[in-house]
C-alpha positions as CSV (number, residue, x, y, z in Angstrom):
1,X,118.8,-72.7,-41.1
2,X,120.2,-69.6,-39.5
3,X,123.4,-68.4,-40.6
4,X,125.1,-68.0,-37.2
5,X,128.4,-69.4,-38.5
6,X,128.4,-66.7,-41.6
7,X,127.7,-63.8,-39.2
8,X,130.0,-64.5,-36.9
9,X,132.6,-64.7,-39.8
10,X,131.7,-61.3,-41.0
11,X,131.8,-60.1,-37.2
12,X,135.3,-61.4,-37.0
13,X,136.4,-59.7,-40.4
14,X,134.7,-56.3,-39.6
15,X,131.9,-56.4,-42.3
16,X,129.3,-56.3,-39.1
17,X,129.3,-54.5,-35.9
18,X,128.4,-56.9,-34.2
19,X,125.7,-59.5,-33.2
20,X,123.0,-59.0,-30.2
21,X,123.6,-61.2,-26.9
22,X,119.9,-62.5,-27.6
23,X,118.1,-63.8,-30.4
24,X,114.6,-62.6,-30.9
25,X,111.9,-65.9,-32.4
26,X,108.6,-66.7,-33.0
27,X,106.3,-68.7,-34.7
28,X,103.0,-67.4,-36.7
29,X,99.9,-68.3,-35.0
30,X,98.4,-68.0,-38.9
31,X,95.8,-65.5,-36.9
32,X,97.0,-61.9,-38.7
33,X,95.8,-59.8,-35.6
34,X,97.4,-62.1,-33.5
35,X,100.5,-61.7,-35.1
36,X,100.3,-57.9,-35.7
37,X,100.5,-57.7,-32.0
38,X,103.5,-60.0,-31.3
39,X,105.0,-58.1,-34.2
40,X,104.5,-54.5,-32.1
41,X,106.5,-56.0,-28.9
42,X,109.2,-57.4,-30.4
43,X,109.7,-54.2,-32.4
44,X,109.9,-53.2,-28.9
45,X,112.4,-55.8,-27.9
46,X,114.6,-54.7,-30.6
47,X,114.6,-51.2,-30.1
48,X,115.7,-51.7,-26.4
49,X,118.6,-54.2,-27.8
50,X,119.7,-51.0,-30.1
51,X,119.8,-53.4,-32.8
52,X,120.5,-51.5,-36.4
53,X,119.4,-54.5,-38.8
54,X,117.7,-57.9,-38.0
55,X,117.4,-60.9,-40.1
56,X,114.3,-62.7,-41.0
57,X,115.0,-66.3,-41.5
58,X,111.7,-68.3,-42.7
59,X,112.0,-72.3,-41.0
């Protein structure tokens, strides 16, 4: 599912800065507002993790 192994392999080999202490997760509530707004905070999650890129992984 998520490519935790392969990240951390580029991490080690200096392809990547690095990986955030926290992973950031959620499912869809299949309610578009709904998700719009738990869209908006963890944009604000991110932002205060200074991440540069995330990865969307569909499960």
């Amino acid at each position: 599912m998520f490519p935790l192994d392969r990240l951390r392999e580029l991490e080690a080999a200096n392809v990547i800065g690095g990986l955030a202490d926290d992973a950031v997760s959620f499912v869809t509530s299949y309610s578009a507002s709904r998700d719009i707004e738990r869209a908006a905070k963890i944009v604000v999650e991110l932002r205060r993790m200074a991440v540069d890129a995330v990865l969307l992984v569909p499960v």
